[in-house]
N, C-alpha and C positions, 0 to 999 in steps of 0.2 A: 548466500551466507552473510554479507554485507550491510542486507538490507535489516531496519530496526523498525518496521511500519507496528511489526507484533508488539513493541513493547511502549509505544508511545501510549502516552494518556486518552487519548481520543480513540484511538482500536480498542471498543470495547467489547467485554465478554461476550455477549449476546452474537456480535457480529462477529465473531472468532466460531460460535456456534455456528450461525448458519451459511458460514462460507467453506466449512471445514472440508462436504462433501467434494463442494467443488477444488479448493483449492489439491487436494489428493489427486482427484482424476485429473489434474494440468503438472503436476509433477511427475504420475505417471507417464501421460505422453509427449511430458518433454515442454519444457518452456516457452520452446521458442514456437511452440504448436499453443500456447495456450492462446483462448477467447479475451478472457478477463480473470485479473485474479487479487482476491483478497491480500494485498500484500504489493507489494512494491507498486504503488501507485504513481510515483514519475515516471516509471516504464510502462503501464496501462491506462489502466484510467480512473477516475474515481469511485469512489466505493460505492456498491449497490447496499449497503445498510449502515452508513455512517452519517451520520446527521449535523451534529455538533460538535465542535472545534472545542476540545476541551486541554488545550495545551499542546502545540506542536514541536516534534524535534525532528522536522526534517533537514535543518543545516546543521546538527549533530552527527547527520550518518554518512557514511565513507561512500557509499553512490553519489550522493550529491556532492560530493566535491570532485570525487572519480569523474562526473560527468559536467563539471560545472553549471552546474543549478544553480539558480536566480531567484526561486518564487520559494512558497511554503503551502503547507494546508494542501496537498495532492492529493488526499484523503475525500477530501470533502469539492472540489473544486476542480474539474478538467483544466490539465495543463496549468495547475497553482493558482495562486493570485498573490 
């Protein structure tokens, strides 16, 4: 509920498209059961169809201060930069 990955400038449409299936079937079975997910990327990993860094707000959202976060760009970058 926290997480704002959806609403940043860089989660683009296209990739809202093709992570939708997935991202359903990991809410289905539970989060803490999921592989990889379109979305809260300081808790995963980087995105399978994000490319470019087109304005980040990852020190805008309440996980990353919840969890004290250091880095930015989790989208695009394992583990920030």
């Amino acid at each position: 509920m926290k997480c704002i990955c959806m609403k940043c400038p860089t989660y683009t449409f296209s990739c809202m498209g093709k992570s939708m299936p997935g991202n359903l079937k990991a809410l289905v079975k539970g989060l803490g059961k999921a592989e990889h997910l379109e979305g809260m990327f300081c808790a995963f990993e980087k995105s399978k169809c994000i490319t470019k860094d087109k304005g980040c707000m990852c020190d805008k959202c309440a996980l990353y201060r919840d969890n004290k976060l250091d880095k930015r760009s989790y989208c695009i970058s394992t583990d920030g930069k």
